[in-house]
mmCIF file of the N, C-alpha and C atoms, coordinates in Angstrom:
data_MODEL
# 
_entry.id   MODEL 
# 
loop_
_atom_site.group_PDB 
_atom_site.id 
_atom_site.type_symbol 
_atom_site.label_atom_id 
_atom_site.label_alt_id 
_atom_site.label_comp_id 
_atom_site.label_asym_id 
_atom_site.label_entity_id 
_atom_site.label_seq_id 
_atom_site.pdbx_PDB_ins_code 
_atom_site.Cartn_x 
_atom_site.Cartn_y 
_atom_site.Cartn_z 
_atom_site.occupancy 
_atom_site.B_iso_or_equiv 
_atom_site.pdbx_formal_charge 
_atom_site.auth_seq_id 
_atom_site.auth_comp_id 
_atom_site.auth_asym_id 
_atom_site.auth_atom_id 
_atom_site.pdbx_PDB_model_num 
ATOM 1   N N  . UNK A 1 1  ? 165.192 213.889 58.457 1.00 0.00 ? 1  UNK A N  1 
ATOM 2   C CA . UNK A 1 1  ? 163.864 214.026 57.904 1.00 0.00 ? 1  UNK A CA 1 
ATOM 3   C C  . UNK A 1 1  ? 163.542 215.511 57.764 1.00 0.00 ? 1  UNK A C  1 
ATOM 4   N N  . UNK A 1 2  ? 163.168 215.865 56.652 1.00 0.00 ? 2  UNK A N  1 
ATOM 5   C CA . UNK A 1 2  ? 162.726 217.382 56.328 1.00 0.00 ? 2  UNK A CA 1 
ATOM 6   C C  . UNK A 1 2  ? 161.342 217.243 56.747 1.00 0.00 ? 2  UNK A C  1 
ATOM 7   N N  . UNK A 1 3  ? 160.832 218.630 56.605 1.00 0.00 ? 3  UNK A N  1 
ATOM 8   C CA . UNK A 1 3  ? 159.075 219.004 56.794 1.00 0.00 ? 3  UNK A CA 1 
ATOM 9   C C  . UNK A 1 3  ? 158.581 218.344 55.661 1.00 0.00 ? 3  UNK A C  1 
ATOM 10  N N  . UNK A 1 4  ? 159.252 218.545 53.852 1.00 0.00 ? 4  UNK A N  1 
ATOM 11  C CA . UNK A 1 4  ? 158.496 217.877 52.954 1.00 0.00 ? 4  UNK A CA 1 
ATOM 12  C C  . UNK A 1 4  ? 158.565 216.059 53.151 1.00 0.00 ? 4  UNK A C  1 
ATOM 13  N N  . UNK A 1 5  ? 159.329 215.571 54.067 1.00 0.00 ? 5  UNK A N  1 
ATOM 14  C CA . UNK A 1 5  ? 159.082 214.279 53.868 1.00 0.00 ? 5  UNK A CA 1 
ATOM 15  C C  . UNK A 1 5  ? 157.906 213.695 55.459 1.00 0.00 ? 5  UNK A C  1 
ATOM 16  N N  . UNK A 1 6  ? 157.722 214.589 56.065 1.00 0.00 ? 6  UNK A N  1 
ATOM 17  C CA . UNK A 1 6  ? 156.782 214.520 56.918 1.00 0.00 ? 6  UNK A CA 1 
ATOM 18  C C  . UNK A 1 6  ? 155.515 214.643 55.864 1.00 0.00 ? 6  UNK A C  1 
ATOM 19  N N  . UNK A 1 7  ? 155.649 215.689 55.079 1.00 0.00 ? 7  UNK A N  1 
ATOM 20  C CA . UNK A 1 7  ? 153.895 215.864 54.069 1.00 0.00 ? 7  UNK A CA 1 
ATOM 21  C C  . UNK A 1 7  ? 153.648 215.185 53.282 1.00 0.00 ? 7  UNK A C  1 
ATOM 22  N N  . UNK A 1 8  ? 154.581 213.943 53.095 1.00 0.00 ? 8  UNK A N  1 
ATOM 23  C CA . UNK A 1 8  ? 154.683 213.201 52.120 1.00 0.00 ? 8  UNK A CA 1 
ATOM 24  C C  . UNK A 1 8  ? 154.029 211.901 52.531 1.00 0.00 ? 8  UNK A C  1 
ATOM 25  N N  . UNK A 1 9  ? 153.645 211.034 51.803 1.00 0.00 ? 9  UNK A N  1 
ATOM 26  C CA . UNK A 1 9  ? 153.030 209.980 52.130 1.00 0.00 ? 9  UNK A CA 1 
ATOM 27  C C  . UNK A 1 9  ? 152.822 208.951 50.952 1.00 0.00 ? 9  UNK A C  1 
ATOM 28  N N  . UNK A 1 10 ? 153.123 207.405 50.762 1.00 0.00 ? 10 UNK A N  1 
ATOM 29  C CA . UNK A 1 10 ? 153.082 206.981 49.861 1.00 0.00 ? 10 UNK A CA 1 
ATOM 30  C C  . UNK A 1 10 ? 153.567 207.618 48.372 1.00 0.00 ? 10 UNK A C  1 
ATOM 31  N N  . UNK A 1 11 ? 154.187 208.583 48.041 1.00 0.00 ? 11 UNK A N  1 
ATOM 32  C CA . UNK A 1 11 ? 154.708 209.034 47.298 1.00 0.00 ? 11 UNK A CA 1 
ATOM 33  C C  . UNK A 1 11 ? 153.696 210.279 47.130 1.00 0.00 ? 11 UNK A C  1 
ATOM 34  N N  . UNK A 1 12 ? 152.904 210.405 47.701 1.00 0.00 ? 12 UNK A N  1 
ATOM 35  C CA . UNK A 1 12 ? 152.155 212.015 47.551 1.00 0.00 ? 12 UNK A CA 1 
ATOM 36  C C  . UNK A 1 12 ? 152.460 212.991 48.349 1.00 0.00 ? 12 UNK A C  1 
ATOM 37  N N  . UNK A 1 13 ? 152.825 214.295 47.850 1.00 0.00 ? 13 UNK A N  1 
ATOM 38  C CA . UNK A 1 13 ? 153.579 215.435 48.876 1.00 0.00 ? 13 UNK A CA 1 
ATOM 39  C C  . UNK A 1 13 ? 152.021 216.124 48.991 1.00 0.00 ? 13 UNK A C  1 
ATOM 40  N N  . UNK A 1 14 ? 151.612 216.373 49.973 1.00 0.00 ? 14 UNK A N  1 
ATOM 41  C CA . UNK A 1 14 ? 150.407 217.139 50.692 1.00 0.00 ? 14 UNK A CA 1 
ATOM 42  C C  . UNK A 1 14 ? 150.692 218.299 50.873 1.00 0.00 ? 14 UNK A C  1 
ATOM 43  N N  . UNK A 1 15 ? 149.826 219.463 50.580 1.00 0.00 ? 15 UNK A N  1 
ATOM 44  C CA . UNK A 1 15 ? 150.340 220.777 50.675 1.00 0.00 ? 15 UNK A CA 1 
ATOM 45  C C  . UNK A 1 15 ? 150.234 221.140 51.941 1.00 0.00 ? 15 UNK A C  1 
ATOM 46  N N  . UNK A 1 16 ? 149.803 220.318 52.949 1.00 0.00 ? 16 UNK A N  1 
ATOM 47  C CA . UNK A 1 16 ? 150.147 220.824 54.337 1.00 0.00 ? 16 UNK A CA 1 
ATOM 48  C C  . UNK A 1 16 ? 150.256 219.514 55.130 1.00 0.00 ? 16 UNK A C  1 
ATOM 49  N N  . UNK A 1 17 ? 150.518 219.638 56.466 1.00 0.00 ? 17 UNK A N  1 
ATOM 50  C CA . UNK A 1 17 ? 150.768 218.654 57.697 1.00 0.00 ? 17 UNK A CA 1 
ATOM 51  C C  . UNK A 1 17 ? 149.023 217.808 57.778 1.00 0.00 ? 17 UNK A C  1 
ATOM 52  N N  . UNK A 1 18 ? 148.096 218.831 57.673 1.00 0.00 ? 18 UNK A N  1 
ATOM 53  C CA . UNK A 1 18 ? 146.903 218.281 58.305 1.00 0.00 ? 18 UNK A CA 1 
ATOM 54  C C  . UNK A 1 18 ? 146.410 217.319 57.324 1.00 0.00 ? 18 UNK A C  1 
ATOM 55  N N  . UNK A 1 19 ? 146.730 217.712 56.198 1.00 0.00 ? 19 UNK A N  1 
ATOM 56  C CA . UNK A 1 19 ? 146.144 217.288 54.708 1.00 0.00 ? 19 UNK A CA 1 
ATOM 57  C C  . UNK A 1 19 ? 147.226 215.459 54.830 1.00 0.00 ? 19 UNK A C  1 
ATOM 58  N N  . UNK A 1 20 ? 148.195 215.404 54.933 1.00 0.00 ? 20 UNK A N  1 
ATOM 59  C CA . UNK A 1 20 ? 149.087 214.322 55.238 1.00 0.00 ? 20 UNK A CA 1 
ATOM 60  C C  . UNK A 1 20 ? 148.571 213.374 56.541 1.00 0.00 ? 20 UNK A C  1 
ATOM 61  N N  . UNK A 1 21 ? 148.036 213.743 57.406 1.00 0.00 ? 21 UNK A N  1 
ATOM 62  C CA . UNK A 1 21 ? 147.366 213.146 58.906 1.00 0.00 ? 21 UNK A CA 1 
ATOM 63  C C  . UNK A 1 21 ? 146.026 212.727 58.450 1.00 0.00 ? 21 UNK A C  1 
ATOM 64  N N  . UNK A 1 22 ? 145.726 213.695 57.491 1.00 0.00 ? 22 UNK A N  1 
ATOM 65  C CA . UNK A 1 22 ? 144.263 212.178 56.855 1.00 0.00 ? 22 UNK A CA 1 
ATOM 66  C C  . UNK A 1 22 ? 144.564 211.687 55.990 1.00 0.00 ? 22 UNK A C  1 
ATOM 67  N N  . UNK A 1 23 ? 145.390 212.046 55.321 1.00 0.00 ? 23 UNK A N  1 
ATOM 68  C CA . UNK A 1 23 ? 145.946 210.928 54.387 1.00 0.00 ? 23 UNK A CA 1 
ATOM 69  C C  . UNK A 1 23 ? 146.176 209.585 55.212 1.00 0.00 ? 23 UNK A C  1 
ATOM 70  N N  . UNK A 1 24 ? 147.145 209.668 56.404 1.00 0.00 ? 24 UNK A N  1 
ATOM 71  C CA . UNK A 1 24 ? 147.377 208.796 57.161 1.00 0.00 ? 24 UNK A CA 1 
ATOM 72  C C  . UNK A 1 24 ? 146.351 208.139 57.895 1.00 0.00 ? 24 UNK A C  1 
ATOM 73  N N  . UNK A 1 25 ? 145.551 208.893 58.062 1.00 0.00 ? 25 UNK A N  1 
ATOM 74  C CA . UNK A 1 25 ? 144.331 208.435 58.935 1.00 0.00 ? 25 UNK A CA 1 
ATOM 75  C C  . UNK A 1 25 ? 144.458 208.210 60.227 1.00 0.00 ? 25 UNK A C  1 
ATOM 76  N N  . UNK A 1 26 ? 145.695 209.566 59.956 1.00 0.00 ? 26 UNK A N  1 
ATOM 77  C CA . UNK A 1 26 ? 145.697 209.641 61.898 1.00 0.00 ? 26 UNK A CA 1 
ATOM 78  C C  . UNK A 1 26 ? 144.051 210.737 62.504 1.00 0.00 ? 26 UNK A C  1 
ATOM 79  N N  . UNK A 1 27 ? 143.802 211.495 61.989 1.00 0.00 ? 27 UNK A N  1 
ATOM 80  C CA . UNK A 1 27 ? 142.634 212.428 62.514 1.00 0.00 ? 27 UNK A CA 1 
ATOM 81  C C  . UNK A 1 27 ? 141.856 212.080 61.785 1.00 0.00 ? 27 UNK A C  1 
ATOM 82  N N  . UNK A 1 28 ? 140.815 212.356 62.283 1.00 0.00 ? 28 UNK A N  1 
ATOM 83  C CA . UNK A 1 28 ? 139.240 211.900 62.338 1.00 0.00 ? 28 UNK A CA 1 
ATOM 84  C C  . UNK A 1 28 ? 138.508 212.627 60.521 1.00 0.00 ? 28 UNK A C  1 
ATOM 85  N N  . UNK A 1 29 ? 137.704 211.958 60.305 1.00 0.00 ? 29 UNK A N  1 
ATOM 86  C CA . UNK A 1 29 ? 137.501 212.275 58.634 1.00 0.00 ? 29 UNK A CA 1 
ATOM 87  C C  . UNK A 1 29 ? 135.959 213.147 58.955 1.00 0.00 ? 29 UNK A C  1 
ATOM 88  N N  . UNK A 1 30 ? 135.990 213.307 60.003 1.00 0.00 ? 30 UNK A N  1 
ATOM 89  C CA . UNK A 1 30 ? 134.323 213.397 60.227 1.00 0.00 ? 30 UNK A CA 1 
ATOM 90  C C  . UNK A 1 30 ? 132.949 212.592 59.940 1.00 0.00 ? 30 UNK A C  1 
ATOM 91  N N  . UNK A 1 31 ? 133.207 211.563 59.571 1.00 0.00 ? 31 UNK A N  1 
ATOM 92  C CA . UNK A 1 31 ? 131.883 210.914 59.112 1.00 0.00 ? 31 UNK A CA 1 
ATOM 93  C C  . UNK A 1 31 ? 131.073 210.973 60.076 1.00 0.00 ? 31 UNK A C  1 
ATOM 94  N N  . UNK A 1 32 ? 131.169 211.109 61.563 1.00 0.00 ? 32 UNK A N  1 
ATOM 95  C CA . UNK A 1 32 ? 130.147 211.351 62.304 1.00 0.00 ? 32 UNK A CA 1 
ATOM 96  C C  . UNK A 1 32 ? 129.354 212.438 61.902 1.00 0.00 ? 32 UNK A C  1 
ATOM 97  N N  . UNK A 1 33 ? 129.619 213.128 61.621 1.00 0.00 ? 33 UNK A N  1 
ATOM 98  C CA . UNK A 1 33 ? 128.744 214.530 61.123 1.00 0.00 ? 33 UNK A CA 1 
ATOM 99  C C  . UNK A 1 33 ? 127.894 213.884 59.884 1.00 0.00 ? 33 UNK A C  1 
ATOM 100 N N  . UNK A 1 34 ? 129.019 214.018 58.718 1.00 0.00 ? 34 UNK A N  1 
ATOM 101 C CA . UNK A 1 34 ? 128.358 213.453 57.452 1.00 0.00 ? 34 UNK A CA 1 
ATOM 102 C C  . UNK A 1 34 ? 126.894 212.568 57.688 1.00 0.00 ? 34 UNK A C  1 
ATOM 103 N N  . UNK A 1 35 ? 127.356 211.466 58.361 1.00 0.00 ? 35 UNK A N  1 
ATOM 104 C CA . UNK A 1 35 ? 126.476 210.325 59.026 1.00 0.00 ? 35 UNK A CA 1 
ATOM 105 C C  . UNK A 1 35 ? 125.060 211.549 59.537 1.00 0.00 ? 35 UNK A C  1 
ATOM 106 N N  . UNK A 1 36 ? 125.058 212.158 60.358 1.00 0.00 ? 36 UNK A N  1 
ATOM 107 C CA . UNK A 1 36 ? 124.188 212.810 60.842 1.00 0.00 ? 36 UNK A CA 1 
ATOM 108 C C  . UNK A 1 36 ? 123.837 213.866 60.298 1.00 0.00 ? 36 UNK A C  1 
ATOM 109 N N  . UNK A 1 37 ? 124.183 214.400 59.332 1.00 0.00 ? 37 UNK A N  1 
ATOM 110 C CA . UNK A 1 37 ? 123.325 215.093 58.315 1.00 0.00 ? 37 UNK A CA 1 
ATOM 111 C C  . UNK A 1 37 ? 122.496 214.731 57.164 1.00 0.00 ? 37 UNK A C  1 
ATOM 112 N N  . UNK A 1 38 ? 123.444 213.719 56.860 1.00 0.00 ? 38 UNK A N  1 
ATOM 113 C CA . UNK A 1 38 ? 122.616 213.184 56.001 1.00 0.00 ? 38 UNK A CA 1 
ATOM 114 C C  . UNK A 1 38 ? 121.272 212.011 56.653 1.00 0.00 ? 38 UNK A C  1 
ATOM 115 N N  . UNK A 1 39 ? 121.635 211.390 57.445 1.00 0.00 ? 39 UNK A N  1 
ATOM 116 C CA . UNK A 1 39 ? 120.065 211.439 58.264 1.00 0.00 ? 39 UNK A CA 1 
ATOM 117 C C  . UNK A 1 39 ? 119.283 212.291 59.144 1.00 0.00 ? 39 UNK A C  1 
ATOM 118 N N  . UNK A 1 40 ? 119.888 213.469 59.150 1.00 0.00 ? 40 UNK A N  1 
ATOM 119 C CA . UNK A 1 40 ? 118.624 214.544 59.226 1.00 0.00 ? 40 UNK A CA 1 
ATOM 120 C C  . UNK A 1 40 ? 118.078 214.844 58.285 1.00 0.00 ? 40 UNK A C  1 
ATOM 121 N N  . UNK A 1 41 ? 119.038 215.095 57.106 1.00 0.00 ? 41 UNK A N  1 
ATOM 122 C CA . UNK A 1 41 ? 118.181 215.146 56.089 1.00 0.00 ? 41 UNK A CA 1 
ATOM 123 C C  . UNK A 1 41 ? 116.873 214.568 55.382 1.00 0.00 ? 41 UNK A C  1 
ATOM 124 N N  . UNK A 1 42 ? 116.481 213.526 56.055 1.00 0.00 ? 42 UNK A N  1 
ATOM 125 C CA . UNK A 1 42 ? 115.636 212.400 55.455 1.00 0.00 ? 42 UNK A CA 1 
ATOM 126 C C  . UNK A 1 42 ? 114.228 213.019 55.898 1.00 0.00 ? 42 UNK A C  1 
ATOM 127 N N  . UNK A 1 43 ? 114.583 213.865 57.298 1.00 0.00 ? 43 UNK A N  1 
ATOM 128 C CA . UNK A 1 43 ? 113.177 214.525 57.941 1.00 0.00 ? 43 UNK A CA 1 
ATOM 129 C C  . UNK A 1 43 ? 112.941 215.787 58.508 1.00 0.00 ? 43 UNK A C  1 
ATOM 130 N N  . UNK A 1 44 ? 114.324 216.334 57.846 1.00 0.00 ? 44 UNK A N  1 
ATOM 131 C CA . UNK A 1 44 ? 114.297 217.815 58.203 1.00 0.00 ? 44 UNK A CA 1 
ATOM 132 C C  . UNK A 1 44 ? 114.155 218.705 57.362 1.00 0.00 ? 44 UNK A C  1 
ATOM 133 N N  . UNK A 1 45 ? 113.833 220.037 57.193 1.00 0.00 ? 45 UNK A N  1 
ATOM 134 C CA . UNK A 1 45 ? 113.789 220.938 56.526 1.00 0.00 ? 45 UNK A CA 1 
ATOM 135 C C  . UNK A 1 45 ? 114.888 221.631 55.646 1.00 0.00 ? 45 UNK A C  1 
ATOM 136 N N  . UNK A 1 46 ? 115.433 222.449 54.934 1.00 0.00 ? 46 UNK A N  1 
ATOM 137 C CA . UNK A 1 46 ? 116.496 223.036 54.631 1.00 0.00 ? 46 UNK A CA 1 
ATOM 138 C C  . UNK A 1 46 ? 116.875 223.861 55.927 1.00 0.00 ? 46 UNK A C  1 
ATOM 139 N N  . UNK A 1 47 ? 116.236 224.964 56.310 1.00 0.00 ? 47 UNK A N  1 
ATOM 140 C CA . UNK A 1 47 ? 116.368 225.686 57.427 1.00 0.00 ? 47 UNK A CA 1 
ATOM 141 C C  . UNK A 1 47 ? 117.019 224.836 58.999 1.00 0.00 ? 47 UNK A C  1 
ATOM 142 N N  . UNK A 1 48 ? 116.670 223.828 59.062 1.00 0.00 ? 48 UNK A N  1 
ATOM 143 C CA . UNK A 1 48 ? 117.393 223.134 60.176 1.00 0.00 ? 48 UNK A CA 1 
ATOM 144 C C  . UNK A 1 48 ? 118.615 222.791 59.887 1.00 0.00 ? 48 UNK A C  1 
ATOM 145 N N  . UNK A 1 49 ? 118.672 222.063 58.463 1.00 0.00 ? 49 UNK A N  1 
ATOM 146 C CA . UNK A 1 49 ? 119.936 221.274 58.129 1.00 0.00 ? 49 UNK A CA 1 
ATOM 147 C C  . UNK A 1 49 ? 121.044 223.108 58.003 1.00 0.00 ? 49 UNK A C  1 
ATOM 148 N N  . UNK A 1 50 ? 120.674 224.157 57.922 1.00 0.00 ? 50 UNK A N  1 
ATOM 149 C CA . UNK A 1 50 ? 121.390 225.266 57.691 1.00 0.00 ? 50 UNK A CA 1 
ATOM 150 C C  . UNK A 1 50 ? 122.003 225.228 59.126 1.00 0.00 ? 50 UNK A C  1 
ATOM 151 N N  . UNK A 1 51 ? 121.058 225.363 59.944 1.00 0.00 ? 51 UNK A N  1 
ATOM 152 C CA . UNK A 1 51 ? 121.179 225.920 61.300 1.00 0.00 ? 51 UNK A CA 1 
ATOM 153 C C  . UNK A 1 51 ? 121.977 224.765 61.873 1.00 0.00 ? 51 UNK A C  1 
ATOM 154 N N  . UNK A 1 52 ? 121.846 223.491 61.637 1.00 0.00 ? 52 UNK A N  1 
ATOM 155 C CA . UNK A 1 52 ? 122.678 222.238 62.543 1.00 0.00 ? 52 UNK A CA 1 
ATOM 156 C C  . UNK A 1 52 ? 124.154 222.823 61.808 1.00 0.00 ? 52 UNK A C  1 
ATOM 157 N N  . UNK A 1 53 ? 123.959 222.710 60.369 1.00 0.00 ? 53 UNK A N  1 
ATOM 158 C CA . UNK A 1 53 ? 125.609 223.080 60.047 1.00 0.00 ? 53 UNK A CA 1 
ATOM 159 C C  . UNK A 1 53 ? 126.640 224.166 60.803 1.00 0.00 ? 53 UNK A C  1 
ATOM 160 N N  . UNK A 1 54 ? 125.422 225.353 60.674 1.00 0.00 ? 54 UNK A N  1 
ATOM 161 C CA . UNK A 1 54 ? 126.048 226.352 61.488 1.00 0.00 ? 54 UNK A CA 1 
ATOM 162 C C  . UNK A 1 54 ? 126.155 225.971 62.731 1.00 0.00 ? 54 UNK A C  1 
ATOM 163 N N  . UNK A 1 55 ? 125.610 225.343 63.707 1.00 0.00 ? 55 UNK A N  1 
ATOM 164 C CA . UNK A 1 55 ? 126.019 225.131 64.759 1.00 0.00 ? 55 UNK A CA 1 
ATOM 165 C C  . UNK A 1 55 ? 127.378 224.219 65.315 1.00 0.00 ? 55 UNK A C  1 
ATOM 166 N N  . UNK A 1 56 ? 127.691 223.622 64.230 1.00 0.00 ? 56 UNK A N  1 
ATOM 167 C CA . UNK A 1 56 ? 128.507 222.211 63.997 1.00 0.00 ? 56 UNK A CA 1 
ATOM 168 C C  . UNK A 1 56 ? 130.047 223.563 63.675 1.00 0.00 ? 56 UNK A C  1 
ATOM 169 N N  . UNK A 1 57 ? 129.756 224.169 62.717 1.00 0.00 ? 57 UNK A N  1 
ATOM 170 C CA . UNK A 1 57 ? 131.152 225.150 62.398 1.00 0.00 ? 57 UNK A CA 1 
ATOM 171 C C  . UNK A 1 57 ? 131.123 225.977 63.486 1.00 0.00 ? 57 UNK A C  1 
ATOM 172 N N  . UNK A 1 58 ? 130.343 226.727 64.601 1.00 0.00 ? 58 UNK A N  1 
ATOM 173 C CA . UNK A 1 58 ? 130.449 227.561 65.496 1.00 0.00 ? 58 UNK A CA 1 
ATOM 174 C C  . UNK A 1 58 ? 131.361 226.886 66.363 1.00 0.00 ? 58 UNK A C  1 
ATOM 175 N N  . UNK A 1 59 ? 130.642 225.232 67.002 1.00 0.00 ? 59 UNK A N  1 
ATOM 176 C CA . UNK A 1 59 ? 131.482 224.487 67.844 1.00 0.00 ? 59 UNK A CA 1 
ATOM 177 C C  . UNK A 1 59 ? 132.916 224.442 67.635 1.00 0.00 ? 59 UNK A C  1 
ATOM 178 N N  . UNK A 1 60 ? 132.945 224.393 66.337 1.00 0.00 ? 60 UNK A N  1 
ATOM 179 C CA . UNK A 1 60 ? 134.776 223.931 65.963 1.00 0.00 ? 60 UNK A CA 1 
ATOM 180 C C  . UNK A 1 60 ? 134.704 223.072 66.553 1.00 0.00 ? 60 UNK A C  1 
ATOM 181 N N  . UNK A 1 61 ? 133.963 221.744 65.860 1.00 0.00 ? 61 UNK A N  1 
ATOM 182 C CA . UNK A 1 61 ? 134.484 219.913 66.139 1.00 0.00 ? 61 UNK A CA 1 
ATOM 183 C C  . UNK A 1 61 ? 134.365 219.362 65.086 1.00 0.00 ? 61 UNK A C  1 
ATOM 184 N N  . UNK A 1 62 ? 134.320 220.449 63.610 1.00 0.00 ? 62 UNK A N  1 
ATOM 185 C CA . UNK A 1 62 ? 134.530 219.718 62.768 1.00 0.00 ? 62 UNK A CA 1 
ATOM 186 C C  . UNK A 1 62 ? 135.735 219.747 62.317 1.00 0.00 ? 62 UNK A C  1 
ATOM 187 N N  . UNK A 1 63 ? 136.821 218.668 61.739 1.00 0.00 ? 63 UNK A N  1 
ATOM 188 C CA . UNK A 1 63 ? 138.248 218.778 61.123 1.00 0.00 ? 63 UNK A CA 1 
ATOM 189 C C  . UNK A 1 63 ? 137.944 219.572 59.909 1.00 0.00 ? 63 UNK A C  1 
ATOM 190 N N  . UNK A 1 64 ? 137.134 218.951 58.470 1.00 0.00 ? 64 UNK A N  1 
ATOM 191 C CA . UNK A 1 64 ? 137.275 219.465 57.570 1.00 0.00 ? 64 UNK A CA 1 
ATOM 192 C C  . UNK A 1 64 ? 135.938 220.031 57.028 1.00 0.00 ? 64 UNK A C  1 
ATOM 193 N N  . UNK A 1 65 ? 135.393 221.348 57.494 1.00 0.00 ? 65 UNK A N  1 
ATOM 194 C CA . UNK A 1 65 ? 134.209 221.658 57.350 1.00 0.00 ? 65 UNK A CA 1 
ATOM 195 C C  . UNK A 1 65 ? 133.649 222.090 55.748 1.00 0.00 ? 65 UNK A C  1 
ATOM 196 N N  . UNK A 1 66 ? 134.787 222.005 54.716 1.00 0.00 ? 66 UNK A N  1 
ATOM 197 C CA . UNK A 1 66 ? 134.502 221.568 53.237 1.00 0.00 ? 66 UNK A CA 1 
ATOM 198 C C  . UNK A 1 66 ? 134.428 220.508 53.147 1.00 0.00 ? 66 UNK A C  1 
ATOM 199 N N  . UNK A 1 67 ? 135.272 219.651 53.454 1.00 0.00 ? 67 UNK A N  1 
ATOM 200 C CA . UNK A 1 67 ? 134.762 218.272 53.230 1.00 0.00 ? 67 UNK A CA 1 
ATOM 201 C C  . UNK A 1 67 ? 132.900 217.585 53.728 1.00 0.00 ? 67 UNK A C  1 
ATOM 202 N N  . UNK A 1 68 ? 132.633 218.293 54.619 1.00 0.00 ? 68 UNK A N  1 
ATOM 203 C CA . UNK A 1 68 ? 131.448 217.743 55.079 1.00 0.00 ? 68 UNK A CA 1 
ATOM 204 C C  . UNK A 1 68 ? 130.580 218.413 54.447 1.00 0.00 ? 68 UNK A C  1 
ATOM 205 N N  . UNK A 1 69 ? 131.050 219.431 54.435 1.00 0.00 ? 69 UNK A N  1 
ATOM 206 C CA . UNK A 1 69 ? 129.749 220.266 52.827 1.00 0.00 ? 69 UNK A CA 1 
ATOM 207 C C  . UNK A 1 69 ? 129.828 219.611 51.890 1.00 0.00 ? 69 UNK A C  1 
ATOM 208 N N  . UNK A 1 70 ? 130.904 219.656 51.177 1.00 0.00 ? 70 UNK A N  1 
ATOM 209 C CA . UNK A 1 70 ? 130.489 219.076 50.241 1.00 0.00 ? 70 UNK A CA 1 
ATOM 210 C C  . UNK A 1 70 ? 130.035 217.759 49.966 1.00 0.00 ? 70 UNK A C  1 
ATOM 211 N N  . UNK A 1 71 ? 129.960 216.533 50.960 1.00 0.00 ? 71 UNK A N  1 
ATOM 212 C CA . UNK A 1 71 ? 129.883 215.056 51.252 1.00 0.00 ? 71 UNK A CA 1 
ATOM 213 C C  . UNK A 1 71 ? 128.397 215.290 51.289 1.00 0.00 ? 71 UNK A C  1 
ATOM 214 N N  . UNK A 1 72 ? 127.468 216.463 52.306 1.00 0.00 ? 72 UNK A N  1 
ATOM 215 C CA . UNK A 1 72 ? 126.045 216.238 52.432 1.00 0.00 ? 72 UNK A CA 1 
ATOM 216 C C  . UNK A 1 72 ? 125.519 217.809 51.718 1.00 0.00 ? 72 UNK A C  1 
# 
């Protein structure tokens, strides 16, 4: 087994290992976050939803912190 058939998956080559592990749906997609921004959003301000994000990327517990931008 090479590295490209580790990034590979269903016939899609992933330009990296991590990108292939959600493909697989071995690591976490974040929807917990997603989930919770977007219902803060329903009663929060812009300025909070800034500050929760930033606090969420400071922690480093998000996997894909583009993906969750761009989702909420």
């Amino acid at each position: 087994m090479s590295y490209e058939d580790m990034k590979t998956f269903n016939g899609v080559l992933y330009p990296s290992f991590k990108e292939s592990c959600f493909a697989r749906e071995i690591l976490d997609e974040d929807q917990v976050y997603i989930d919770g921004l977007l219902k803060a959003s329903q009663f929060c301000f812009g300025d909070y939803l800034r500050i929760f994000f930033a606090m969420l990327l400071l922690s480093n517990s998000l996997a894909r912190p583009d993906h969750v931008w761009s989702e909420t």
